[in-house]
C-alpha positions in Angstrom: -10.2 -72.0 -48.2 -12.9 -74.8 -48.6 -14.6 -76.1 -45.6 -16.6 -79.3 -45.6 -18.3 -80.8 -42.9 -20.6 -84.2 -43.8 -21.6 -87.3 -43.0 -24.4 -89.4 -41.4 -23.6 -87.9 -38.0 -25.2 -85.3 -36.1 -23.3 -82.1 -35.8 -22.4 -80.4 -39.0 -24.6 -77.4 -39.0 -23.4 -77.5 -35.1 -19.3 -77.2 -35.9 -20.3 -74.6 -38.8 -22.0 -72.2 -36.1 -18.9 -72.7 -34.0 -16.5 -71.7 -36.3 -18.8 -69.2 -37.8 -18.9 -67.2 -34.4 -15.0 -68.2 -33.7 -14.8 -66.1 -36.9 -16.8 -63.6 -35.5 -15.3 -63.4 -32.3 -12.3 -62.2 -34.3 -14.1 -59.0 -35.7 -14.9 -60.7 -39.3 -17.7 -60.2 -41.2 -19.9 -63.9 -41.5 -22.9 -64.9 -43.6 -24.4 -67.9 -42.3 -26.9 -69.2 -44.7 -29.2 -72.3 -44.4 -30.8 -74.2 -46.9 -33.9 -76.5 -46.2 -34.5 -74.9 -42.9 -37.1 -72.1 -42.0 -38.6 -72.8 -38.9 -37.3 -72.1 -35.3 -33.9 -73.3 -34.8 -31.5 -72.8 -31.8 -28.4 -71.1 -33.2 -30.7 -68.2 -35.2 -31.0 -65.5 -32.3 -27.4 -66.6 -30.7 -25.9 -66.5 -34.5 -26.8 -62.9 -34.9 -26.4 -61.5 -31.6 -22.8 -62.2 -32.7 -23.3 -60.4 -35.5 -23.6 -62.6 -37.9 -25.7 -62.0 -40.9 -28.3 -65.1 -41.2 -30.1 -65.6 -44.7 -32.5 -68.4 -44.5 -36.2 -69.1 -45.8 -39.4 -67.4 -43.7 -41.2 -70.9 -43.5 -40.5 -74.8 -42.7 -41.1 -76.9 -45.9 -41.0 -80.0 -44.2 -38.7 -83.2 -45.9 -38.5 -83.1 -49.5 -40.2 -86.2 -49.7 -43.5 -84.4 -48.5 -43.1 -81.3 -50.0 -45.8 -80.9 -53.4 -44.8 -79.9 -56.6 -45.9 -75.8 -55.2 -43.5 -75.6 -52.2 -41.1 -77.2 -54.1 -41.1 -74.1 -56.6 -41.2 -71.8 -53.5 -38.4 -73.7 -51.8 -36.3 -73.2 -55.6 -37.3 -69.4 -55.5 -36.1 -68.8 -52.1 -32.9 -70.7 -51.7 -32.3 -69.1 -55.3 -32.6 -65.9 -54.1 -30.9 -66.5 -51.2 -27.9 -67.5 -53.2 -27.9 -64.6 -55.6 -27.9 -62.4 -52.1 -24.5 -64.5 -51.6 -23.2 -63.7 -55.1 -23.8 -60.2 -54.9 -22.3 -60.0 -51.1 -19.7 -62.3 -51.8 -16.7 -59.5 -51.3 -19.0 -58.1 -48.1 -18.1 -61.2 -46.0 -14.7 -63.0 -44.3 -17.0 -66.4 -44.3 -19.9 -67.5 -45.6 -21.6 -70.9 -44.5 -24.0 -72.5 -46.6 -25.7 -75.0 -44.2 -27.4 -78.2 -45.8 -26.1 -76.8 -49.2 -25.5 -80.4 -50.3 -29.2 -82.1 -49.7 -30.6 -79.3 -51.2 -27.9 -79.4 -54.1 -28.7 -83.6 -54.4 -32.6 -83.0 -54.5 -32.5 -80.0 -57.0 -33.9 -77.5 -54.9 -31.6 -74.4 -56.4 -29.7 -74.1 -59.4 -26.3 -75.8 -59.0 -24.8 -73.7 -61.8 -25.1 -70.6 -59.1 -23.5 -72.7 -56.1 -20.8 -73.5 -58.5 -19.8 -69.8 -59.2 -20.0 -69.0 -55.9 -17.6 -71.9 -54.9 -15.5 -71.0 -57.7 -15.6 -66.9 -57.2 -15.6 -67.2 -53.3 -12.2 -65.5 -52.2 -13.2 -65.6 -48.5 -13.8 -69.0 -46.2 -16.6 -70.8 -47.3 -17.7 -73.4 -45.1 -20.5 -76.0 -47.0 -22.5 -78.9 -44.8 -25.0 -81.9 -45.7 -24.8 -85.0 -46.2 -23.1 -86.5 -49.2 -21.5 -83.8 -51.0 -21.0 -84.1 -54.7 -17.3 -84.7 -55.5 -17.0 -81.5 -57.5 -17.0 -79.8 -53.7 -14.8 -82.5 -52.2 -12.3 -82.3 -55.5 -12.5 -78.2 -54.8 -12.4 -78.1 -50.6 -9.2 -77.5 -48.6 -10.7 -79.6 -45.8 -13.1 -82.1 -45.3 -14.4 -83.4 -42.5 -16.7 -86.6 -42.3 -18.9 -86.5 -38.9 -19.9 -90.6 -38.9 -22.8 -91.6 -37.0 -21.8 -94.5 -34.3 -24.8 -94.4 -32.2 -28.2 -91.6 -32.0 -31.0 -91.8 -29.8 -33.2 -91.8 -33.2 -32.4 -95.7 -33.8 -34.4 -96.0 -30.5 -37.1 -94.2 -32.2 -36.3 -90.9 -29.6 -37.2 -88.2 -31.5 -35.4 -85.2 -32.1 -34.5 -82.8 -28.6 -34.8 -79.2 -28.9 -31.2 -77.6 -27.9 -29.6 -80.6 -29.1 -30.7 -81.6 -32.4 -32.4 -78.2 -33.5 
């Protein structure tokens, strides 16, 4: 089945992990794969010492709005070959989470026509998060779960916590 977690709120990439190592707590194979993220993030070593498999870029590109035209082409290269990995291990897994698949769908930074056939060839659980999803995934998903933002410290101007929001 078709998971989607998205919305303006915090904690999508948050209830992927969870369910990722729920998965994993069962004995199942899980590929956990991130998209626009590179740098240190919380849920990396705990992720794997689960035994999940984690596929993500070596570096932190930064927003897309600040990225130049050269890491935009590195960003492309990597998530694209990131993806293929998926396609060719696409039988290896029980799940496979492709976290912030949907801004880096929305800002062209892979090629859609890949993320399609995995969607459309993906016989395990495949669990997709970002913010607003085009509705090809929310016409193909079993479930989808909107996480709406009420309140976050950021409207204060509070910047970002580490264990919290990364």
């Amino acid at each position: 089945m078709i998971h989607i977690y998205c919305g303006d709120g915090k904690g999508k990439t948050t209830a992927a992990a969870g369910l990722a190592v729920r998965m994993s707590g069962y004995g199942k194979y899980v590929l956990f794969m991130q998209f626009l993220k590179g740098g240190f993030s919380g849920e990396i070593e705990p992720l794997e010492k689960c035994g999940i498999t984690v596929v993500r870029c070596d570096r932190e590109y930064g927003f897309f709005g600040s990225m130049s035209d050269s890491e935009k082409a590195d960003i492309i290269n990597c998530h694209n070959e990131n993806l293929r990995y998926a396609q060719e291990h696409i039988n290896d897994f029980d799940m496979i989470v492709l976290d912030e698949i949907f801004a880096a769908y929305n800002y062209g930074l892979l090629d859609r026509k890949i993320v399609k056939q995995i969607v459309c060839e993906c016989t395990c659980e495949l669990v997709l998060t970002g913010r607003d999803p085009d509705s090809y995934f929310t016409g193909m998903a079993d479930y989808v779960s909107e996480i709406k933002k009420i309140k976050h410290p950021f409207d204060r101007g509070i910047e970002a916590r580490e264990g919290i929001e990364y």
